[in-house]
C-alpha positions as CSV (number, residue, x, y, z in Angstrom):
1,X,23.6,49.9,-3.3
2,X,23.1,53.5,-3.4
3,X,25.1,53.8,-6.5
4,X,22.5,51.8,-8.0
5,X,19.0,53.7,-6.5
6,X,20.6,57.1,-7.5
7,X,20.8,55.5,-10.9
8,X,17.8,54.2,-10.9
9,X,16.4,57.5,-9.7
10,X,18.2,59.4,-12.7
11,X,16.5,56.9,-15.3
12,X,13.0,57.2,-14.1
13,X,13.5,61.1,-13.9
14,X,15.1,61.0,-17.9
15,X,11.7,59.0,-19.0
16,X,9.4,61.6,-17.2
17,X,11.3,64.6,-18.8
18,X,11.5,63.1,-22.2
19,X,7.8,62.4,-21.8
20,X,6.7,65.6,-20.5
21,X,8.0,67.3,-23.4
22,X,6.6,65.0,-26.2
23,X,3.3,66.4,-24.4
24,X,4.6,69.7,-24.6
25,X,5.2,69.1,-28.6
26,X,2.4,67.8,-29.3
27,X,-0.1,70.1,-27.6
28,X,2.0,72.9,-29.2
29,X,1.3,72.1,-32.8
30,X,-2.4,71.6,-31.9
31,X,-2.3,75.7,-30.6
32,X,-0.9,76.3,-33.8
33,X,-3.3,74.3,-36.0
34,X,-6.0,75.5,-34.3
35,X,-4.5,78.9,-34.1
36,X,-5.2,78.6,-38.6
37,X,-9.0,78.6,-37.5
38,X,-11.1,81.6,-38.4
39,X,-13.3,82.3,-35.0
40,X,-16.2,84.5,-34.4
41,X,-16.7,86.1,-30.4
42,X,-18.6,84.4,-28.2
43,X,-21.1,87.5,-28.3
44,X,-21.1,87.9,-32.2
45,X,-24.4,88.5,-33.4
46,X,-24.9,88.3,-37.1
47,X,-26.9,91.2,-38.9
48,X,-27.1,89.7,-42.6
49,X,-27.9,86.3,-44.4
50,X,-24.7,83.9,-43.7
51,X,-23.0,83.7,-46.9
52,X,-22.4,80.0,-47.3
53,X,-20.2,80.3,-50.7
54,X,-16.7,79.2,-49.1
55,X,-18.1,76.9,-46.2
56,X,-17.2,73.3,-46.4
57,X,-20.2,71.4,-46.6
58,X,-20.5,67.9,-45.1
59,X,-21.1,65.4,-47.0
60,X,-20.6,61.3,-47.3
61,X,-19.9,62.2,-51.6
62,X,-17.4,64.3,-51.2
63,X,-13.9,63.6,-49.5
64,X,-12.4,65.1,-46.3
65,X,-10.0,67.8,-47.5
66,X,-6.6,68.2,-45.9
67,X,-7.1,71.3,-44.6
68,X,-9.6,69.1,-42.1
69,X,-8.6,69.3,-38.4
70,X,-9.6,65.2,-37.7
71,X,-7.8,64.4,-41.5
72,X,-4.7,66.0,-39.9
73,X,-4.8,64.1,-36.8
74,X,-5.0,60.9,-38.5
75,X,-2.2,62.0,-40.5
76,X,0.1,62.8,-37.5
77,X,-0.7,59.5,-35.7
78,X,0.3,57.7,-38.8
79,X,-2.8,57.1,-41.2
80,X,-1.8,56.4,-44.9
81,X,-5.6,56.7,-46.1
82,X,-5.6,52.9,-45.9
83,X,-7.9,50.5,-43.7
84,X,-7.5,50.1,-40.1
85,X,-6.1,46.8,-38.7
86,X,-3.0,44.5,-38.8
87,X,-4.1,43.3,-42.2
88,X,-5.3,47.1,-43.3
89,X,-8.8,44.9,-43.8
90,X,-11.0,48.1,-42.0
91,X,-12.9,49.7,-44.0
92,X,-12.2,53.2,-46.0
93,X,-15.4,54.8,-46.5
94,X,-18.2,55.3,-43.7
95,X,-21.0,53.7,-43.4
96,X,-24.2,55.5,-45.2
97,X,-27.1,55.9,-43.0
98,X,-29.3,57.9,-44.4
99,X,-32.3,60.8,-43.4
100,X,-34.0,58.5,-40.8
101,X,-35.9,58.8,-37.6
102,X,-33.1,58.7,-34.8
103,X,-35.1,56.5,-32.8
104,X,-35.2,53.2,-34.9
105,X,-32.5,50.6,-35.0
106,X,-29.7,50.0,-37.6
107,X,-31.9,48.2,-40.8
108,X,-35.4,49.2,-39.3
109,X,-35.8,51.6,-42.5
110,X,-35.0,49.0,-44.6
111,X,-37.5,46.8,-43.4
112,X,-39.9,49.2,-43.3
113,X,-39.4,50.5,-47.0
114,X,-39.6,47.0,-48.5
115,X,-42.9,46.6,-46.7
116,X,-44.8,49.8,-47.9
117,X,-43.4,49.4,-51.4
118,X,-45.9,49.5,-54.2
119,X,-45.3,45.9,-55.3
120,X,-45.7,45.1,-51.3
121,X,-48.7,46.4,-50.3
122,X,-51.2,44.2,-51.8
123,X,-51.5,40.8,-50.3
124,X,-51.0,37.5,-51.3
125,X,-53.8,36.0,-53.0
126,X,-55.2,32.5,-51.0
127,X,-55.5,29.1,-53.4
128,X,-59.1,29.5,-53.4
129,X,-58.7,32.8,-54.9
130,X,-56.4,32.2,-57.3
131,X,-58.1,30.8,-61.1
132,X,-56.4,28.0,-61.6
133,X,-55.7,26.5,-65.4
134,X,-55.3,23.3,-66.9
135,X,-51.9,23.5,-67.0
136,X,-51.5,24.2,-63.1
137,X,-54.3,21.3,-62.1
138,X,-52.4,18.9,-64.3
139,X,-49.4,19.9,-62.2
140,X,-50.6,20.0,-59.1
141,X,-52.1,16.2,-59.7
142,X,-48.3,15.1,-60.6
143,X,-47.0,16.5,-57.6
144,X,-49.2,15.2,-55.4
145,X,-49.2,11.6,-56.7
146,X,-45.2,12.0,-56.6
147,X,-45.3,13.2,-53.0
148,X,-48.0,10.0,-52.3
149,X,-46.0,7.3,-54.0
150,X,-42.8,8.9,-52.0
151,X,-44.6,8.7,-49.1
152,X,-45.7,5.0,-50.0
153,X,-42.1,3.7,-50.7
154,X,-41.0,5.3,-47.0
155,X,-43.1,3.5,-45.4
156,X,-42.6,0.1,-46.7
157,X,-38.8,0.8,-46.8
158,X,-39.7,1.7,-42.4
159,X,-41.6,-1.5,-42.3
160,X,-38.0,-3.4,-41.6
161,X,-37.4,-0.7,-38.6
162,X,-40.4,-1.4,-37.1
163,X,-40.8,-3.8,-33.4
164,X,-44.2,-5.2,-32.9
165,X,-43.7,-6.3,-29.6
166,X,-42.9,-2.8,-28.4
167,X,-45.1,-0.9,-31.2
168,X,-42.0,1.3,-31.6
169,X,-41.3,2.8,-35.7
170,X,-37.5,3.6,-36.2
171,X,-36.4,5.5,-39.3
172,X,-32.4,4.4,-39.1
173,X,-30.9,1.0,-38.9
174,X,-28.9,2.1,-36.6
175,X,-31.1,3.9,-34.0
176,X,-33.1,-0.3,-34.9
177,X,-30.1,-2.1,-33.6
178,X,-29.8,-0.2,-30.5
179,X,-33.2,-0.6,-29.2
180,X,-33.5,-4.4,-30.1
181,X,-30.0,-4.6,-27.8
182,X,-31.9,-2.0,-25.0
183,X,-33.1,-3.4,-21.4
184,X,-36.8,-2.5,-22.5
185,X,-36.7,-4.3,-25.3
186,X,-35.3,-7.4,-24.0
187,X,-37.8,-6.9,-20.8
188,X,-40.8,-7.2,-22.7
189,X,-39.7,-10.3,-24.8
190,X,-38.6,-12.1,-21.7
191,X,-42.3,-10.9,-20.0
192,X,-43.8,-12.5,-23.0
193,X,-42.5,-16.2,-23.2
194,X,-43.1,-16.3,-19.3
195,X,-46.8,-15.4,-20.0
196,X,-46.8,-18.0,-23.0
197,X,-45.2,-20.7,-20.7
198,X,-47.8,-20.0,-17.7
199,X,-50.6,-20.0,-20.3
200,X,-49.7,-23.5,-21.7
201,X,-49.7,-25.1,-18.4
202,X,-52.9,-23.2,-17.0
203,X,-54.8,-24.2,-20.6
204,X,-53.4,-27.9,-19.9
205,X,-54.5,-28.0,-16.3
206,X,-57.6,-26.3,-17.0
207,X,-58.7,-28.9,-20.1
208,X,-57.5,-31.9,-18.0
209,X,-60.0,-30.5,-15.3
210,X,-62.4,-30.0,-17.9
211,X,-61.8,-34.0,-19.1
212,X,-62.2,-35.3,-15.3
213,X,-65.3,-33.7,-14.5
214,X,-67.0,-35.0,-18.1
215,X,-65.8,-38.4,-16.8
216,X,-67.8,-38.1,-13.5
217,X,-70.9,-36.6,-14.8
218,X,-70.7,-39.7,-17.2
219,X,-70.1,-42.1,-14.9
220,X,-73.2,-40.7,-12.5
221,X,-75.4,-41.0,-15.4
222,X,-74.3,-44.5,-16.1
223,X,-75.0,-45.4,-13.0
224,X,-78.6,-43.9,-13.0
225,X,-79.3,-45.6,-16.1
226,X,-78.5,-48.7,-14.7
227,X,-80.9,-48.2,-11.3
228,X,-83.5,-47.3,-13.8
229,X,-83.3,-50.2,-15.6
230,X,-82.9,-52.7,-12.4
231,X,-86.3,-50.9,-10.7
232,X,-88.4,-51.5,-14.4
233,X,-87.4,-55.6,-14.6
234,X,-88.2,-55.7,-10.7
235,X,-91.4,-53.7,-11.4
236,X,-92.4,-55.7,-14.0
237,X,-91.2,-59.0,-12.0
238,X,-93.6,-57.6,-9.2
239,X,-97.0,-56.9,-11.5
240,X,-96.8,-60.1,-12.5
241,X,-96.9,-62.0,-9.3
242,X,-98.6,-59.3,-7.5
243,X,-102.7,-60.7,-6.9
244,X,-103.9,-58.1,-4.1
245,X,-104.5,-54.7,-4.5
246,X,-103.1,-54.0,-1.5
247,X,-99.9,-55.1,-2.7
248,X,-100.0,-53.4,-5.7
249,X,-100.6,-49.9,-4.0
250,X,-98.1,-50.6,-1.7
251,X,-95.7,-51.8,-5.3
252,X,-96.3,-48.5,-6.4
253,X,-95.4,-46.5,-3.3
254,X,-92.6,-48.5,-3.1
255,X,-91.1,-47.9,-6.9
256,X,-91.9,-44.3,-6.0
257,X,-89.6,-44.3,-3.1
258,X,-86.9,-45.9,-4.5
259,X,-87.4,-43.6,-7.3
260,X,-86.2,-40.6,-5.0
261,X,-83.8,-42.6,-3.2
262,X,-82.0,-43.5,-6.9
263,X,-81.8,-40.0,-7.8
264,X,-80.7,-38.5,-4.1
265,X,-78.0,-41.5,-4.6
266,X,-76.8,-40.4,-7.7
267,X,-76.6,-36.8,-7.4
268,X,-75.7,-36.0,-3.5
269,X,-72.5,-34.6,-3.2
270,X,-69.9,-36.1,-1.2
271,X,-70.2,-34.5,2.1
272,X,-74.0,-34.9,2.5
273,X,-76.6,-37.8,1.1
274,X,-77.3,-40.8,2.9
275,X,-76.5,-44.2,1.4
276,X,-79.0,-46.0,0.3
277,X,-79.8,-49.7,0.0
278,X,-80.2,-51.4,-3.5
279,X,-84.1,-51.9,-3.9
280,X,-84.0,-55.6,-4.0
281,X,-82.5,-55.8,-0.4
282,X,-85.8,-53.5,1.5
283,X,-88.5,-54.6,-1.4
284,X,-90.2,-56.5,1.4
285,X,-90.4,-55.3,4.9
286,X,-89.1,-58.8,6.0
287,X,-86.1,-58.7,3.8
288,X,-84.7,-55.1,5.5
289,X,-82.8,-56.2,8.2
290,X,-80.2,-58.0,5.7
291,X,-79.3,-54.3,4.3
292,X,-75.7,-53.1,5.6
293,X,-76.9,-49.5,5.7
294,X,-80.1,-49.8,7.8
295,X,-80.1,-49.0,11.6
């Protein structure tokens, strides 16, 4: 066991050293690279115009040299002057940006140049505006008579997709299908015949109502139309026979009476209205005692 630790010990120790001195390397050929450098003192103070005729300009149109301290670095971590990536698919020149105000986003100028152009600036003219020829009317008319006989043949083509009962337009035969198989659907055609069947039966119980109470009302005026005719032959029976006056006012009070009675009989309701004799049983005060109805 300790065999192995102080083996272990010796690796880890190799790897640090062998490390440590890549470092070492690697920080020693920066010295002397940037050792190559010409360098002014901090506290240099130039007296005379710069003189610009050997300084390398930056530029994106001309190359970095080799003599280029971040070229160099590239070079020693193993850039071939090819793009970046597994595939090398990075790309090999930089991007352009451009004199622009450091404040606005990446394609902002853009934008703004292709909106202050020349051709740009004025705006688009409205239809009214425009003067319109006989060529572009005749166009116009063709286009919009296409676009109405489209429309025309869509909607008689949607006819088929369309559910009256629910007032529902469907555009797909499909999206149809599903709703005539749907619980609303169904719902409201089952809601439908139940209202047909109850309406049947009320309309046949109401005209049978109907045909029973025109039976009654006919029969009632039967019936008065038979009084009516009884009282005239009695009445006439009477005038004939009748020799006192006295009798004849007391005729005519009578008829008058049984007038009333007659048409109290044939319109009382059921619940109320006394019954009333026929007028040949209480004509004569003698002859009143032989009606059922008299107390």
């Amino acid at each position: 066991m300790e065999y192995r630790r102080t083996s272990g010990r010796q690796e880890t120790g190799g790897r640090d050293r062998r490390q440590s001195k890549r470092e070492q390397a690697y920080q020693d050929s920066l010295i002397e690279d940037l050792s190559q450098d010409f360098r002014l003192p901090i506290n240099h103070r130039p007296t005379e115009n710069v003189d610009l005729d050997n300084v390398e300009q930056a530029s994106l149109d001309t190359q970095i040299t080799s003599s280029n301290i971040g070229f160099k670095l590239l070079q020693k971590m193993g850039w071939k002057g090819k793009g970046l990536g597994k595939d090398e698919q990075g790309i090999i020149e930089p991007i352009k940006s451009g004199i622009r105000d450091p404040r606005l986003g990446i394609g902002k100028q853009e934008e703004d140049d292709f909106f202050t152009a020349e051709e740009n600036i004025q705006r688009k003219k409205l239809d009214v505006e425009l003067e319109e020829t006989e060529e572009h009317v005749k166009k116009r008319e063709v286009l919009a008579e296409r676009e109405q006989k489209i429309q025309t043949e869509v909607q008689e083509i949607r006819k088929v997709f369309y559910c009256d009962l629910c007032n529902k337009q469907y555009k797909l035969a499909m999206e149809f299908e599903a709703h005539l198989s749907s619980y609303d659907h169904n719902h409201r055609k089952r809601f439908k015949q139940m209202k047909e069947m109850h309406g049947s039966s009320s309309r046949d119980d109401r005209q049978k109502r109907e045909q029973q109470r025109q039976e009654r009302e006919m029969a009632k005026f039967a019936q008065i139309a038979d009084a009516q005719k009884q009282q005239r032959l009695q009445l006439q029976q009477e005038s004939g026979s009748a020799t006192v006056p006295s009798e004849s006012k007391t005729a005519t009070a009578l008829t008058d009476q049984e007038q009333r009675n007659t048409l109290k009989f044939g319109f009382s309701s059921k619940g109320s209205g006394s019954k009333v004799c026929p007028p040949s049983v209480y004509r004569t005060g003698k002859e009143t005692s032989n009606c059922p109805y008299s107390t």
